[in-house]
FIPA-773446 format. One record per residue (C-alpha): residue in three letters; x, y, z. Coordinates in steps of 0.2 Angstrom, whole numbers, padded with zeros to 4 digits, always signed. Layout:
alaXYZ/...
***
This chain:
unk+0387+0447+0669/unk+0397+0463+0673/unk+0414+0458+0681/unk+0415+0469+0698/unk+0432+0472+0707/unk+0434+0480+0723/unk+0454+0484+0728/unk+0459+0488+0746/unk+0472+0499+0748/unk+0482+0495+0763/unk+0498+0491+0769/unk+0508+0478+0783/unk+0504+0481+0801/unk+0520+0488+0806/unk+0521+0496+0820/unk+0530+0514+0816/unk+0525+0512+0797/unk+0507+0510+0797/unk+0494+0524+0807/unk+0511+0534+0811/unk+0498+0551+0817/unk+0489+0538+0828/unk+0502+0532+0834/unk+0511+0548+0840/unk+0495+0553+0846/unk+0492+0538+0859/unk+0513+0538+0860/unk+0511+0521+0852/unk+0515+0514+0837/unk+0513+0496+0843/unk+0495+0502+0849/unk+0491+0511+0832/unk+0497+0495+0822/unk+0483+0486+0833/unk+0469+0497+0830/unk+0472+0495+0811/unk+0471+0476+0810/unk+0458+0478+0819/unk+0451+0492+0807/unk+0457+0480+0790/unk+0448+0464+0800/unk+0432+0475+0800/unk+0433+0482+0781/unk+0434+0463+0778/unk+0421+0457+0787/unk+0409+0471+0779/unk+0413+0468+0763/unk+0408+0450+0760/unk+0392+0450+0754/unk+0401+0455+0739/unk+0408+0439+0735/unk+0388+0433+0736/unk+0387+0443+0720/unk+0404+0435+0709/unk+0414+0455+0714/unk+0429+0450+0716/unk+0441+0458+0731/unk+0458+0463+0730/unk+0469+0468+0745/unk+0484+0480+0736/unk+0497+0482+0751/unk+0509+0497+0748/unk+0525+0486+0747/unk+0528+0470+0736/unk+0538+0467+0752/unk+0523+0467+0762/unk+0511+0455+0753/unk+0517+0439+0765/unk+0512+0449+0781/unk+0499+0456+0773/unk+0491+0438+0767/unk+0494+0434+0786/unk+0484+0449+0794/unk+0469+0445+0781/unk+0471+0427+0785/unk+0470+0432+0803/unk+0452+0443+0804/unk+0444+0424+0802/unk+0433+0430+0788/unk+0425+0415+0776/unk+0431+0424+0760/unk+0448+0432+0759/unk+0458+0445+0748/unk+0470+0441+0736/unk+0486+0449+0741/unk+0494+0463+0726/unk+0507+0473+0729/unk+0504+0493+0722/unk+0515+0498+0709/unk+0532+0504+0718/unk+0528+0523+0715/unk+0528+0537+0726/unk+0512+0547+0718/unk+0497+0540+0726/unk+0488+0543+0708/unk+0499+0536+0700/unk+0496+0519+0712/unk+0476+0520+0709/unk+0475+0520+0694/unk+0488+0505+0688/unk+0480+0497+0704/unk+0463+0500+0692/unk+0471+0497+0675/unk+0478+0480+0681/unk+0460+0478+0687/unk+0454+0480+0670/unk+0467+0470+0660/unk+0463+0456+0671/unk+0443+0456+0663/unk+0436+0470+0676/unk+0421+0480+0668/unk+0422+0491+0684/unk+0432+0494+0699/unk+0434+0502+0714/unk+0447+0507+0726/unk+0443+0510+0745/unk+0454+0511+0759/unk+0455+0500+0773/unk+0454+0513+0787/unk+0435+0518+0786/unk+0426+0508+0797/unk+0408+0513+0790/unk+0415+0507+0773/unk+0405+0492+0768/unk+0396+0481+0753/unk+0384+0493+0749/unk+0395+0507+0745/unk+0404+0498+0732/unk+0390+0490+0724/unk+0383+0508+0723/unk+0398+0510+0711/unk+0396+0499+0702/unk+0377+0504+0701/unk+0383+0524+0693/unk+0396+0519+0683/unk+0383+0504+0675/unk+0364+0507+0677/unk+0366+0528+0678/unk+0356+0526+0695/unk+0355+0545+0706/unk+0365+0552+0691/unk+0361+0568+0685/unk+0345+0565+0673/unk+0349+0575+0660/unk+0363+0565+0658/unk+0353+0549+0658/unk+0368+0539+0659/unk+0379+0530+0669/unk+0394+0540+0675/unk+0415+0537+0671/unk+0422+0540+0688/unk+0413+0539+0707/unk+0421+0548+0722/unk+0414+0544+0739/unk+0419+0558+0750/unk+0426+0559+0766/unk+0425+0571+0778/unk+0439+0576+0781/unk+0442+0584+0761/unk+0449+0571+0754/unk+0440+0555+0747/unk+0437+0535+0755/unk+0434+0527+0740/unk+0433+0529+0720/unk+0429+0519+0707/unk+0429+0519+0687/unk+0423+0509+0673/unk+0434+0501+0660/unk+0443+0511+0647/unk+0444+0526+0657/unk+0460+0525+0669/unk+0473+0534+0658/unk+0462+0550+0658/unk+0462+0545+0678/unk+0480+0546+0678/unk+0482+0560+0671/unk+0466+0571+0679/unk+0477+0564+0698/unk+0491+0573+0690/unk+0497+0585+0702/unk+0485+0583+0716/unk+0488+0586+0732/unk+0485+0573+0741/unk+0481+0572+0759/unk+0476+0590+0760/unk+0456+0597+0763/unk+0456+0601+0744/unk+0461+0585+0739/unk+0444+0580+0733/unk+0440+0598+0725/unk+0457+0596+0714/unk+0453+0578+0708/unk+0435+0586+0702/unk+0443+0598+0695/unk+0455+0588+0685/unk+0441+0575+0679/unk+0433+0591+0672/unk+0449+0594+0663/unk+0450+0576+0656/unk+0429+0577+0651/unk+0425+0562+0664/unk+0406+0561+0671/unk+0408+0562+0690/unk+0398+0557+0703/unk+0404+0564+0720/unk+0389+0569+0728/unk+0377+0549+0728/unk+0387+0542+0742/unk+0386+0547+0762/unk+0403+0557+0768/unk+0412+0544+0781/unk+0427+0548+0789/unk+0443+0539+0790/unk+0453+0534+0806/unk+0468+0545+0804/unk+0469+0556+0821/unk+0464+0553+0839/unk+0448+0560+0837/unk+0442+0549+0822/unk+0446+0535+0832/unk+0436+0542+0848/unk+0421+0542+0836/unk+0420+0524+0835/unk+0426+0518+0851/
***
């Protein structure tokens, strides 16, 4: 069987360094903190029929300095399977984080892997196992392709992307296709697009539904 990883992006829940828009917006950090355990406890709990089907699950906190209050919070949501805790590789560049996030993935016997962030509170099992489904079984892909894809984006509406996922032997020409990208930005999906085209990577950005990501007031009103 094909060995599936999914890898959490997420950090500690410290008040002033995690949800910092949130938290000016509801002029609290402590508040904003809150909500996103509370967002990381849901991620969790959504993703566990994964483990039903041998994925494994990663939780990649933004600091190695992080990984003990980060193993806390997980142990915390109360959920029957929990992450293993990894810290991201100490680099500014969010590309650059990704994808080592995906090539230690993949030295460590991953056939695919995905990256999803642990601020979208729609993400859940399905979505990565319809990764894994494009980059393996070529279903929804293009037909005149008739393959399965290198690269899957699923796209948030906000411009940017919640999750993407790749299949072995393709994360240095993800490096360097994330080379220069604004991240962050409306356009941040478009210039990834853009740079797989450069790098001759099959995408799929189109198969999975836009969700949004709780960044600002407003995304949060939408699920309360």
């Amino acid at each position: 069987p094909l060995c599936e990883v999914l890898i959490l992006f997420g950090r500690a829940p410290i008040a002033g360094q995690c949800k910092t828009r949130l938290g000016r917006a509801l002029a609290s950090f402590d508040a904003a903190a809150a909500i996103y355990r509370e967002l990381v406890a849901l991620v969790v709990a959504r993703v566990q029929p994964l483990y039903g089907r041998g994925a494994r699950v990663v939780f990649s906190c933004a600091s190695s300095a992080d990984c003990a209050q980060c193993a806390r919070m997980l142990e915390d949501t109360g959920s029957k399977h929990v992450p293993c805790v990894r810290a991201q590789a100490d680099v500014d560049d969010l590309g650059v984080r990704m994808t080592e996030a995906l090539r230690e993935a993949f030295s460590d016997g991953a056939d695919v892997a995905c990256i999803a962030g642990t601020d979208i509170p729609n993400f859940c099992a399905a979505h990565a196992e319809q990764c894994f489904a494009l980059l393996t079984q070529g279903a929804d892909v293009d037909s005149s392709r008739g393959c399965a894809v290198d690269v899957v984006f699923g796209p948030a509406r906000d411009g940017g992307f919640y999750c993407v996922a790749a299949r072995r032997g393709v994360d240095e020409a993800l490096r360097r296709a994330f080379d220069g990208v604004q991240w962050s930005t409306p356009n941040t999906l478009e210039c990834c697009l853009a740079g797989c085209a450069r790098e001759g990577l099959s995408v799929n950005a189109t198969a999975l539904p836009r969700l949004r990501d709780v960044d600002e007031l407003e995304d949060l009103e939408e699920f309360i």
